[in-house]
BAZANU-95627 format. One record per residue: chain; x, y, z of N, C-alpha, C, CB in turn. Coordinates in Angstrom, 2 decimals. Glycine has a CB too. Example, Ala and Ser with C-alpha at 12.3 -4.5 7.8 and 13.67 -1.06 7.14 Angstrom:
residues 2
cadena_n_px_n_py_n_pz_ca_px_ca_py_ca_pz_c_px_c_py_c_pz_cb_px_cb_py_cb_pz
A_13.19_-5.69_7.80_12.30_-4.50_7.80_13.20_-3.30_7.80_11.31_-4.47_9.05
A_12.85_-2.25_7.08_13.67_-1.06_7.14_12.90_0.03_7.87_14.08_-0.60_5.72
END
This chain:
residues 178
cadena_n_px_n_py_n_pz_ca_px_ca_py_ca_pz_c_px_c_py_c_pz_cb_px_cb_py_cb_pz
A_20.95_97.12_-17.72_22.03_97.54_-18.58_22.25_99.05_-18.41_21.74_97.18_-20.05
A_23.50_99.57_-18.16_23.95_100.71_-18.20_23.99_101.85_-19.65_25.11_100.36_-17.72
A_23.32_102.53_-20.05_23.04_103.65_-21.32_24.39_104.23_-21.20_21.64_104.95_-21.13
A_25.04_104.51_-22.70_26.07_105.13_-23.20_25.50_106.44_-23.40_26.65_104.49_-24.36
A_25.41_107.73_-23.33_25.29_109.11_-23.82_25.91_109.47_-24.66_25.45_109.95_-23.11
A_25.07_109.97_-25.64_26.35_110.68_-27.04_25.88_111.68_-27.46_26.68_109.84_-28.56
A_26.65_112.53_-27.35_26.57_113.94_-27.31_26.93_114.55_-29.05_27.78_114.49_-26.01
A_25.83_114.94_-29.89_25.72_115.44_-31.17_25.46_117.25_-31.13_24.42_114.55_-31.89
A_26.15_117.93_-31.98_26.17_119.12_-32.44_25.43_119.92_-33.49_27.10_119.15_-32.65
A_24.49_119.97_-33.75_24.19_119.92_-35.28_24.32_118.93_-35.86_24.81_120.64_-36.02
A_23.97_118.04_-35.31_23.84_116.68_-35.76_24.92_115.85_-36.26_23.01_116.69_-36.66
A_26.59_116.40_-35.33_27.54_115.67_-35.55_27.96_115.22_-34.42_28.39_116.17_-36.22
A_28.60_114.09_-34.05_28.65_113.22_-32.92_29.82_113.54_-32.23_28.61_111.80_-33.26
A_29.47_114.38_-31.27_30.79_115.12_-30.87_31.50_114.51_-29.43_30.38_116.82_-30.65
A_30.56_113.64_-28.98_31.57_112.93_-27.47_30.56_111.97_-27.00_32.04_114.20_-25.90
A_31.04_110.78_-26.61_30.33_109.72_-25.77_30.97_109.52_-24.38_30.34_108.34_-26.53
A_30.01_109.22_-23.39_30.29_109.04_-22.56_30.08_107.65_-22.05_29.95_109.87_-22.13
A_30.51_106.26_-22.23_30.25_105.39_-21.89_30.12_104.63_-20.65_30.65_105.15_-22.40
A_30.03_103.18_-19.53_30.06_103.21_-18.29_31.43_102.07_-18.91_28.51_102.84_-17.20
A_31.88_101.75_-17.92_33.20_100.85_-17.68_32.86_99.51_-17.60_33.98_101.16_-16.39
A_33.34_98.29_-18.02_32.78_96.95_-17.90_32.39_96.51_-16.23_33.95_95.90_-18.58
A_33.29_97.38_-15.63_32.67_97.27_-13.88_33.46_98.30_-13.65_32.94_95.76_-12.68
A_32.48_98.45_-12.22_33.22_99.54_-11.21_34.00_99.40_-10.41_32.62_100.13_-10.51
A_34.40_98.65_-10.13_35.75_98.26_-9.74_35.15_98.54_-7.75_37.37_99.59_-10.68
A_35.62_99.79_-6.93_35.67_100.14_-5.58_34.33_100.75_-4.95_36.78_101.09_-5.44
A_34.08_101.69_-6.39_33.17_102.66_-6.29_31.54_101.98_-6.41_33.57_103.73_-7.45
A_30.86_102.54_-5.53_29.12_102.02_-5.88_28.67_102.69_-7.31_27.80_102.72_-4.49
A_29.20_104.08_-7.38_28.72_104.60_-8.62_29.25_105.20_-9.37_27.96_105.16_-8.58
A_29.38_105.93_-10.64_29.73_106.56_-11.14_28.69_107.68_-12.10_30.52_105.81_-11.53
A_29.13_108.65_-11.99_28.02_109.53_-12.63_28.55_110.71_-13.93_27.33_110.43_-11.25
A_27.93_110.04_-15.01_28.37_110.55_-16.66_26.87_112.01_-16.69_28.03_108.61_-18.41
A_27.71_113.08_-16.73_26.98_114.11_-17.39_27.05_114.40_-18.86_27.30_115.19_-16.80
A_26.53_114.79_-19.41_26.37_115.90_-20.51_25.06_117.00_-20.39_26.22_115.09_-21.94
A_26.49_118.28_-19.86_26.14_119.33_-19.87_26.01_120.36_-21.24_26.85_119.66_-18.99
A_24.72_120.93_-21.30_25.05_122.55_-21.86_24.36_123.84_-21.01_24.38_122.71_-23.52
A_25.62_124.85_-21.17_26.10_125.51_-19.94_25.86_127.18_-21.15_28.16_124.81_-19.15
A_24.60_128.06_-20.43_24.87_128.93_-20.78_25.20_130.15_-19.54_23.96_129.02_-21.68
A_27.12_130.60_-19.64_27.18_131.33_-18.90_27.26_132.44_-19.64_27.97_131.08_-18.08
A_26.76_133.69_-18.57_27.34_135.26_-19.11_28.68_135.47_-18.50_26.33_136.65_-18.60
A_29.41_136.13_-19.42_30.72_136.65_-19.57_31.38_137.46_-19.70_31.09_136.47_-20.00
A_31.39_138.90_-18.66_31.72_140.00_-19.35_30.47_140.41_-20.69_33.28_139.64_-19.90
A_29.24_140.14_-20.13_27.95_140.52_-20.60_27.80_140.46_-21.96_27.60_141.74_-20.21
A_28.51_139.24_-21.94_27.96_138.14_-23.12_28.07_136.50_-22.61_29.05_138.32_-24.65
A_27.11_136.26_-23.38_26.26_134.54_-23.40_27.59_133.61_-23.96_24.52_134.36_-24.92
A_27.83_132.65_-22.91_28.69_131.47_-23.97_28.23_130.67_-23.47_30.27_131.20_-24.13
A_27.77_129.95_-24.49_27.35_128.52_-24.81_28.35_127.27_-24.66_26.93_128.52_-26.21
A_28.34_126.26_-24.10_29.58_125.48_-24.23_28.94_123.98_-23.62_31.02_126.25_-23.26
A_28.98_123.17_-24.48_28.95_121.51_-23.86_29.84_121.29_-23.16_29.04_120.34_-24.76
A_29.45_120.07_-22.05_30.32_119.93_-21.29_30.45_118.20_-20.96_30.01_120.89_-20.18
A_31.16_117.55_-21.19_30.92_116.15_-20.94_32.16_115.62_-20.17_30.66_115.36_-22.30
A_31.36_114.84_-18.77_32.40_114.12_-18.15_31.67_113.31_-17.08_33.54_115.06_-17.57
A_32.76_112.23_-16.70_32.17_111.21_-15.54_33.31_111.37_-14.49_31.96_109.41_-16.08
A_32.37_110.93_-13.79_33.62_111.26_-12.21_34.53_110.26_-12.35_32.94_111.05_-10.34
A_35.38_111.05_-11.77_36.93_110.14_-11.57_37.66_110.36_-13.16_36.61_107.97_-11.19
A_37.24_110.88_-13.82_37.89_111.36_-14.89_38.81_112.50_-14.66_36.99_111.66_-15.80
A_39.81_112.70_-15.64_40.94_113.60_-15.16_40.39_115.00_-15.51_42.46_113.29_-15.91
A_39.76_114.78_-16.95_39.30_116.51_-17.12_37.92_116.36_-17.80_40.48_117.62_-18.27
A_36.88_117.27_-17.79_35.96_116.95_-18.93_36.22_117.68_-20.05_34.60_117.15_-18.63
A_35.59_117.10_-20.95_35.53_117.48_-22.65_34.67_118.43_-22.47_35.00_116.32_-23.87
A_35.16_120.10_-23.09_34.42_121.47_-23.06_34.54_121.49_-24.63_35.18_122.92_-22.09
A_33.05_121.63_-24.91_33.13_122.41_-26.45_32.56_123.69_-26.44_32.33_121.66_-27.65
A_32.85_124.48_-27.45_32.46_125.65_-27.58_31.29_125.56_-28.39_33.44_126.46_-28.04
A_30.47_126.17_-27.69_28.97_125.87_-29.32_28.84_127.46_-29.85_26.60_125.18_-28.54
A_27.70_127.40_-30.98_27.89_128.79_-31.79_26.68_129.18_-30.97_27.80_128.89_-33.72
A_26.38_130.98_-31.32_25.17_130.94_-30.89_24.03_131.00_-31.52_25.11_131.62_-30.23
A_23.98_130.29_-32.36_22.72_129.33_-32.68_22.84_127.97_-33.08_21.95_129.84_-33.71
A_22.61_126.85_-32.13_22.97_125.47_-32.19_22.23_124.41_-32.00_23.76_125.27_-31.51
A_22.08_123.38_-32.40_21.32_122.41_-31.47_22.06_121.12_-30.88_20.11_121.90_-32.24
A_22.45_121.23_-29.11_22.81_119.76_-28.69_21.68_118.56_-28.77_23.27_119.84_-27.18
A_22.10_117.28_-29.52_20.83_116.15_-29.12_21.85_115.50_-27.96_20.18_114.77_-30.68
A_21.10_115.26_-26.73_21.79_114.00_-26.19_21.65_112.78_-26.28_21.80_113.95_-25.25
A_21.54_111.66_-26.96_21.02_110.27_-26.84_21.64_109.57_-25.79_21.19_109.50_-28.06
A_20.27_108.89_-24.58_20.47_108.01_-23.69_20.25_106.51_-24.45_19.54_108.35_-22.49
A_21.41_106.20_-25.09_20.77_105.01_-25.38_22.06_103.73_-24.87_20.27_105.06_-27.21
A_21.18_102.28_-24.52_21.59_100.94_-24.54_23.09_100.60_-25.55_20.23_100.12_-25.08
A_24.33_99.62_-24.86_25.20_99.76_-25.87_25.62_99.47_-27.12_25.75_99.61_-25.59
A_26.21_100.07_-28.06_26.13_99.80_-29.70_24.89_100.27_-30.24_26.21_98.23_-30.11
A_24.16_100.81_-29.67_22.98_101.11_-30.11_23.14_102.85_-31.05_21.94_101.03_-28.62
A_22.13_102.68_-31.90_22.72_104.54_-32.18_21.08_104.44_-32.26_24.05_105.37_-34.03
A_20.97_106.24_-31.96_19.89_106.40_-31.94_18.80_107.00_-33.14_19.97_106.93_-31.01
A_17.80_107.23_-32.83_16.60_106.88_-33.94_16.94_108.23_-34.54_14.75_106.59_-33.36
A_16.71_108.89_-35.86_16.41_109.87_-36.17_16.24_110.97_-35.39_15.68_109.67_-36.69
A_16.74_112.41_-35.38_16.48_113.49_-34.23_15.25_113.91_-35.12_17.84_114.85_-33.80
A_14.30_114.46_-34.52_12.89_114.80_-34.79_12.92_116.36_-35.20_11.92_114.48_-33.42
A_12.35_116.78_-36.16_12.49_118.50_-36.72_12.12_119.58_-35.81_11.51_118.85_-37.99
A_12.63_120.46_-35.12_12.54_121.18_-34.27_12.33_122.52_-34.81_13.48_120.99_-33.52
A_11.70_123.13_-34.16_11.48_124.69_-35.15_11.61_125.41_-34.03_9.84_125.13_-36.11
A_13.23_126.25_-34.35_13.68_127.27_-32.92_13.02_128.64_-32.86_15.39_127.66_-32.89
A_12.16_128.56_-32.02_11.36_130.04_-31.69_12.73_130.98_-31.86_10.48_130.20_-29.79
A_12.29_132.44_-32.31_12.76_133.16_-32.40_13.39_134.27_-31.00_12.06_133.39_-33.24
A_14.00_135.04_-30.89_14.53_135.44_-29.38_13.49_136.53_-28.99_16.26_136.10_-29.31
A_12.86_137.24_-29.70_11.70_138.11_-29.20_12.19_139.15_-28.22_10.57_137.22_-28.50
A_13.50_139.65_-28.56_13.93_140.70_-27.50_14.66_140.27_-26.76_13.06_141.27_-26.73
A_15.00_138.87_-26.22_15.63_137.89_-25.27_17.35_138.38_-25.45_15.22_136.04_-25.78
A_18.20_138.33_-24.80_19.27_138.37_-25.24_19.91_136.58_-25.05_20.00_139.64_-24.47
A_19.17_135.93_-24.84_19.46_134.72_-25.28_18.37_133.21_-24.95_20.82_134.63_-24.70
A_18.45_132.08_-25.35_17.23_131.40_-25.17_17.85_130.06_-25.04_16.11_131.58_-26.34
A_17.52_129.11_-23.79_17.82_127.68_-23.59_16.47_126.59_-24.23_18.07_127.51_-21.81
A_16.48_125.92_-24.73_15.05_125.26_-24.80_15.10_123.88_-24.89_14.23_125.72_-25.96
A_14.32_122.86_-24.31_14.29_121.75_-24.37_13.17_121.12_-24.79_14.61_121.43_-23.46
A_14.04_120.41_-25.70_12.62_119.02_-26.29_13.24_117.30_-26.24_12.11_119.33_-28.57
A_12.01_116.94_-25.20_12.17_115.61_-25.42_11.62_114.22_-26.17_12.14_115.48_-24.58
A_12.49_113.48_-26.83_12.15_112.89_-27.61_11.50_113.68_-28.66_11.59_112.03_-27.11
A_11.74_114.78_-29.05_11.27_115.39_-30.45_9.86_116.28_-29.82_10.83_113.93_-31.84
A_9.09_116.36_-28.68_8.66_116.94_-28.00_9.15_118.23_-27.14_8.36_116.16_-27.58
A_8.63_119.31_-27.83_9.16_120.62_-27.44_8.68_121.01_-25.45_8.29_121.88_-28.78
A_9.80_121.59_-25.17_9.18_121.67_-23.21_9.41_123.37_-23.19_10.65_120.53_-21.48
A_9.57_123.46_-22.32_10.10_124.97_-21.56_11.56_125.44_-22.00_10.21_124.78_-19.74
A_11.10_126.91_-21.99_12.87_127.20_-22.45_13.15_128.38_-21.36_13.23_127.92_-24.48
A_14.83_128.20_-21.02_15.20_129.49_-20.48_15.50_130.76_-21.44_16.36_129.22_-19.71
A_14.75_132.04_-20.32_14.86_132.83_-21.43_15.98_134.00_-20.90_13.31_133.41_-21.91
A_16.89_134.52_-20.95_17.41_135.78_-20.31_17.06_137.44_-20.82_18.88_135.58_-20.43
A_16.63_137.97_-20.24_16.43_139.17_-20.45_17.57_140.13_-20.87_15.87_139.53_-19.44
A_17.67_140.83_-21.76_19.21_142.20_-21.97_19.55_142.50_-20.63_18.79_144.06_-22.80
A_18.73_142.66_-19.67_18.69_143.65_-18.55_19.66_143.16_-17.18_17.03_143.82_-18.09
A_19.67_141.62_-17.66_20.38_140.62_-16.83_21.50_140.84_-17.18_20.08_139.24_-16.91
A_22.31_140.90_-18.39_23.42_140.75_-18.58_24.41_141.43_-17.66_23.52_140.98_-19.71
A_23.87_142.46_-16.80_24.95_142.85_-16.26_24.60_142.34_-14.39_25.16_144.63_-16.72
A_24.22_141.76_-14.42_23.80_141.30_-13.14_24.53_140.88_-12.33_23.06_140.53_-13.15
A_24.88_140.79_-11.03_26.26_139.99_-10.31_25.37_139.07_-9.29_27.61_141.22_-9.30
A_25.70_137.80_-9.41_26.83_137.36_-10.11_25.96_137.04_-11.61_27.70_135.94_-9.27
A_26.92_137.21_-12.08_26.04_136.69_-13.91_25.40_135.36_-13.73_27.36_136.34_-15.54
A_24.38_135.63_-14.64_23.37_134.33_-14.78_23.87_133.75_-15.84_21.79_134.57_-15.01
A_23.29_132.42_-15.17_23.41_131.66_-16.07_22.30_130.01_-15.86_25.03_131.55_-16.08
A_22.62_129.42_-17.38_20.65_128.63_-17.22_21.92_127.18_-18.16_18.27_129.93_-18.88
A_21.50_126.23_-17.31_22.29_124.90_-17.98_20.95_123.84_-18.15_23.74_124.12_-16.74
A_21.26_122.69_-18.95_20.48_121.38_-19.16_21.61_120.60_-19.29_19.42_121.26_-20.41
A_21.10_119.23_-17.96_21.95_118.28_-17.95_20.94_116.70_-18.63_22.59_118.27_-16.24
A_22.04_116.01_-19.28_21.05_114.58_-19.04_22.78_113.60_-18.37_19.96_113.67_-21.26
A_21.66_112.75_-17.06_22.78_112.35_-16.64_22.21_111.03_-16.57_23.42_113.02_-15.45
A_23.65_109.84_-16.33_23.18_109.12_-16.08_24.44_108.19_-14.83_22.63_108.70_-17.40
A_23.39_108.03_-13.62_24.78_107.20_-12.37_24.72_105.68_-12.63_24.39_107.38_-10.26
A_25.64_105.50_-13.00_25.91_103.49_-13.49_26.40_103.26_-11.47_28.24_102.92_-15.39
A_25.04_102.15_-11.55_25.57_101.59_-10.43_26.17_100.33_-10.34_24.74_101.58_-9.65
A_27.20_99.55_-9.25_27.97_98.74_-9.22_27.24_97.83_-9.56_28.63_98.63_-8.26
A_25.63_97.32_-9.33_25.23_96.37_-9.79_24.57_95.88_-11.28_24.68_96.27_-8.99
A_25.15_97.44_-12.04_24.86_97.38_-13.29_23.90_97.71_-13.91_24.95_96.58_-13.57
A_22.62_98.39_-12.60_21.64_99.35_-12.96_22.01_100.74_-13.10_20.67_99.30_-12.09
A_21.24_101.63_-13.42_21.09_102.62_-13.48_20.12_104.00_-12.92_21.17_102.35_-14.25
A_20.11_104.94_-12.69_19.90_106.05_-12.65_19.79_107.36_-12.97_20.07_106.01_-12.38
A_18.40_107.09_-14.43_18.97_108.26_-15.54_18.17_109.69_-15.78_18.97_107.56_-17.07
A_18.38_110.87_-15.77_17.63_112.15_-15.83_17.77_112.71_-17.07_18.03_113.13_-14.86
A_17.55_114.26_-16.90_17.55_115.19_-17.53_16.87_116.25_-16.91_17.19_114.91_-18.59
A_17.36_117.52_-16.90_16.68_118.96_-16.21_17.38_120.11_-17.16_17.17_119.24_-14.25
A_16.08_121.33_-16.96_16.49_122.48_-17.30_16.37_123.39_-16.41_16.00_122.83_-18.28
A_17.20_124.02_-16.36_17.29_125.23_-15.37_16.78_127.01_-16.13_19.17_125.20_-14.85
A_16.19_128.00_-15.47_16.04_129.00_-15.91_17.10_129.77_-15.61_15.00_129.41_-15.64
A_17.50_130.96_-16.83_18.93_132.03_-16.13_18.65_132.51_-14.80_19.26_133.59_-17.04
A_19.01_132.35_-14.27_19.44_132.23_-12.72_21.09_133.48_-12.17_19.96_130.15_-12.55
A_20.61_134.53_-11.56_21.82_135.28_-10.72_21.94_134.70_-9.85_21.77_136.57_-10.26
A_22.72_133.71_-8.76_22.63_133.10_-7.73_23.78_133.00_-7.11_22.11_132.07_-7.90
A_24.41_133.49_-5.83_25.03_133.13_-5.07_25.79_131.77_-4.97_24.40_133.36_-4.34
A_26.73_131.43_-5.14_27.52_130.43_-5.28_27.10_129.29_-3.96_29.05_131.07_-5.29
A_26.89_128.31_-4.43_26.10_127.41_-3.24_24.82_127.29_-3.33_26.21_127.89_-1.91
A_24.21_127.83_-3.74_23.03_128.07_-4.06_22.31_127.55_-5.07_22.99_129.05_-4.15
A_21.54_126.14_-4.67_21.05_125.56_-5.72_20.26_126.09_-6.69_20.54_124.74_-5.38
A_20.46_125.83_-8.06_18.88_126.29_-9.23_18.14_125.60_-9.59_18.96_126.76_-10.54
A_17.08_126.22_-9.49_15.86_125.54_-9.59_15.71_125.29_-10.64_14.84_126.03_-9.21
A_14.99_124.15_-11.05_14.80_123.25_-12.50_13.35_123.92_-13.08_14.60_121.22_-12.18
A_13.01_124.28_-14.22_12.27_124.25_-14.95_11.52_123.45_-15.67_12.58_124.66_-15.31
A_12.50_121.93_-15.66_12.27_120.96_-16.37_12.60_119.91_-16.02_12.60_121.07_-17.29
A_12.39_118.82_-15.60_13.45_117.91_-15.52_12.30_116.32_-15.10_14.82_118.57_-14.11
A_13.16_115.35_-15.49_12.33_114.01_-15.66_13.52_112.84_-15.48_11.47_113.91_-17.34
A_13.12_111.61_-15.08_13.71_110.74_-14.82_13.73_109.72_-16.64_12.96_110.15_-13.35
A_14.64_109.47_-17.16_15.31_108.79_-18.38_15.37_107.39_-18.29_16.70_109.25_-18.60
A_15.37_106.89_-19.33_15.59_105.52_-19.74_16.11_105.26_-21.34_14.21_104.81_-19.49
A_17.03_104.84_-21.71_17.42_104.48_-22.98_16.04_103.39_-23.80_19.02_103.65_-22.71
A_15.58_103.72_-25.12_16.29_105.28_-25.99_15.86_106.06_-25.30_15.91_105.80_-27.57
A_16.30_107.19_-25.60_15.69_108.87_-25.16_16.82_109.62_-26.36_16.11_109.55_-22.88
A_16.03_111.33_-26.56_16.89_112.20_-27.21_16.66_113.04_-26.40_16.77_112.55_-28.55
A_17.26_114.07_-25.59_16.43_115.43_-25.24_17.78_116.01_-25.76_15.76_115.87_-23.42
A_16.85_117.11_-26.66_17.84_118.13_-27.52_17.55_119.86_-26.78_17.25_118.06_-29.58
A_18.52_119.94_-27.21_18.71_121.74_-26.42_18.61_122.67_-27.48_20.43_122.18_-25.61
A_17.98_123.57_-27.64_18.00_124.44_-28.68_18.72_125.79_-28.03_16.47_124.64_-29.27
A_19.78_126.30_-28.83_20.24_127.48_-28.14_20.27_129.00_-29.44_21.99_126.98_-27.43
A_19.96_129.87_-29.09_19.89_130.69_-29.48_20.67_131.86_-28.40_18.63_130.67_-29.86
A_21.43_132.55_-28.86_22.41_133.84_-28.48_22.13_134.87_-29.44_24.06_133.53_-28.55
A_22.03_136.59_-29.09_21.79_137.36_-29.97_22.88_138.33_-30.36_20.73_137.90_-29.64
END
């Protein structure tokens, strides 16, 4: 069975990404939910990002900077279990902080330094949980965190975090901006 993703804000249900009753041409299709911290004119924006290929545009939200995304990978009609109490470390000088916990289990966080902000090209540190619905109705499901990263365009980033998924799952993002 193919997992629906639903993307919560502070614990309001802000976008699902579901798979299609079939795929029609395609072997796969692949549903992200992103959160994307870029610098901007040497400031941090935070912003969810949800979309599946072959879609016309994805859904961009703006988040505050202090937020928490949950993503739930879960089976369909299903909603998921309770989000688990998270206690957001403080920024400690950071000029901003990515952090991931799965299933209510705290992991690694990206941290950016003040010193970065003016860096070219600007850094920036994302967590995806994805999942590729294949034509035969299996799946292929993750999640990764990346550290703030200055990097040359093309240039893959390296994960900090990241694990292979199965519905249920929550991995929540803790974001902090200063």
């Amino acid at each position: 069975m193919q997992p629906t993703l639903l993307a919560f804000v502070d614990g309001v249900e802000r976008g699902r990404l579901e798979p299609p009753a079939q795929l029609e041409e395609r072997a796969w299709l692949l549903a992200v939910a992103a959160v994307q911290m870029n610098v901007v004119d040497r400031v941090v924006r935070p912003i969810l990002r949800l979309h599946v290929t072959g879609a016309s545009a994805p859904q961009v939200i703006d988040l505050a900077a202090h937020t928490r995304v949950d993503i739930a990978l879960v089976n369909a009609s299903e909603t998921p279990a309770m989000f688990a109490e998270l206690n957001t470390a403080g920024l400690g000088g950071a000029a901003a902080r990515l952090a991931i916990a799965v299933d209510g289990v705290p992991g690694k966080a990206a941290v950016l330094a003040p010193d970065l902000l003016e860096a070219e090209p600007p850094p920036r540190a994302f967590g995806h949980v994805f999942s590729r619905w294949l034509r035969d109705g299996g799946h292929e499901s993750g999640y990764d965190l990346t550290d703030f990263q200055s990097v040359p365009m093309g240039v893959k980033y390296e994960r900090i975090a990241s694990g292979p998924a199965g519905p249920p799952l929550i991995v929540s993002y803790l974001i902090s901006v200063s």
